[in-house]
C-alpha positions in Angstrom: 2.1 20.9 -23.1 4.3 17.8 -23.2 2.8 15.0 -24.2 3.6 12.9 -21.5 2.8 14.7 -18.9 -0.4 15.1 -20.8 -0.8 11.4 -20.5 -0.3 11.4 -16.8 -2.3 14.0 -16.0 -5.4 12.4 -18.2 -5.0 8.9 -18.4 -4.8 8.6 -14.1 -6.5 4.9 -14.4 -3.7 3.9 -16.2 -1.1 4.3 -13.7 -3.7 3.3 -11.0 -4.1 0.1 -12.4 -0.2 -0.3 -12.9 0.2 0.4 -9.4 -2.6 -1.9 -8.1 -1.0 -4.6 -9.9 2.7 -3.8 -8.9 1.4 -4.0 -5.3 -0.4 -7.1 -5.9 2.5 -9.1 -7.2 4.6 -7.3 -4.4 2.1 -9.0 -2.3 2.1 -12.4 -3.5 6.1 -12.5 -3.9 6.1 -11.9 -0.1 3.9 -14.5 1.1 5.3 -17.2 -1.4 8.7 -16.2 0.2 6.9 -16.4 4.1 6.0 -19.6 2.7 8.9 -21.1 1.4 11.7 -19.9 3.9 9.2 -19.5 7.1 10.5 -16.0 7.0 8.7 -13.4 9.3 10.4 -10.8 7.1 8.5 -11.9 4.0 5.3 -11.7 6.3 5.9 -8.3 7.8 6.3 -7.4 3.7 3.0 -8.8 3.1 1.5 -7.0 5.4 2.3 -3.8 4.3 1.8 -4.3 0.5 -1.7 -5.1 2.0 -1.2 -1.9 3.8 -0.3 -0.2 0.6 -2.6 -1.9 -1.7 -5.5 -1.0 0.7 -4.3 3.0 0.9 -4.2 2.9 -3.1 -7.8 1.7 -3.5 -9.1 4.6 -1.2 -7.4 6.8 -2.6 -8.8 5.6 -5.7 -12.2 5.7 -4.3 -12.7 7.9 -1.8 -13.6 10.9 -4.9 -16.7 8.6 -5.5 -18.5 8.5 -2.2 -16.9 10.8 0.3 -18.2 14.2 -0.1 -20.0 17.1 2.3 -23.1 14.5 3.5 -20.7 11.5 4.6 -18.2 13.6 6.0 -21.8 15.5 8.5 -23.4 12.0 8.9 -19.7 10.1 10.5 -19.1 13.6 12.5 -16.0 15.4 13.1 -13.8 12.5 14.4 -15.1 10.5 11.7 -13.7 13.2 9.5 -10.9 13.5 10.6 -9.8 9.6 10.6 -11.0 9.7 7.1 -8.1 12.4 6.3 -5.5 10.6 8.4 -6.3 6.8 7.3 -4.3 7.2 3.7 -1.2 8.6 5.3 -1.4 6.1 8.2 -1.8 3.0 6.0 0.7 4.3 3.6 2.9 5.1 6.5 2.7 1.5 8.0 2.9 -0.1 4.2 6.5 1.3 3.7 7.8 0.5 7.2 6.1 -3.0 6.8 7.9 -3.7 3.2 11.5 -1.9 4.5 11.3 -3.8 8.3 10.4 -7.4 5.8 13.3 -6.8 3.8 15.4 -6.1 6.5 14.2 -9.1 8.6 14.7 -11.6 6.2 18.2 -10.3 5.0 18.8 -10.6 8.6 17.7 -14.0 8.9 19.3 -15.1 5.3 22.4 -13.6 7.3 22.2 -15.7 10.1 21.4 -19.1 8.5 24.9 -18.9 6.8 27.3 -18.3 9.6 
């Protein structure tokens, strides 16, 4: 097998860990930019790496504690909003980050006419 794929198929904390951090600082370049320019775009970007950062660490967990007796105990609706929370939060991280990105460009935009 190639080695790196080796890598990525064993050493998963690895890239979990590069990921949570990459979010993180996604995070905290967004709200020092909602600071500094009042910009709702750099906001609605913090919002979803919060979004994003919150659908990693579930993913990340969720091996851990859900399993057959958590999944009876919360019923089937609980069950089922555990299967559709990572896409949803994942979902509403990306269109957060692009509609930020967008919104400040827009505003950057508008501030120099």
């Amino acid at each position: 097998m190639n080695p790196l794929l080796e890598v990525i198929l064993n050493q998963g904390l690895l890239f979990d860990a590069l990921g949570v951090i990459g979010l993180g600082l996604l995070g905290m370049a967004a709200v020092r930019l909602a600071r500094r320019n009042q910009s709702w775009g750099g906001t609605m970007m913090a919002v979803g790496a919060i979004a994003l950062l919150l659908a990693r660490f579930y993913l990340m967990l969720a091996p851990h504690f859900v399993d057959d007796d958590l999944l009876y105990s919360i019923g089937p609706i609980g069950a089922s909003l555990t299967i559709a929370l990572p896409p949803l939060l994942l979902s509403m991280g990306f269109a957060g980050i692009v509609w930020g990105l967008w919104g400040h460009e827009r505003r950057l935009r508008d501030e120099n006419r």
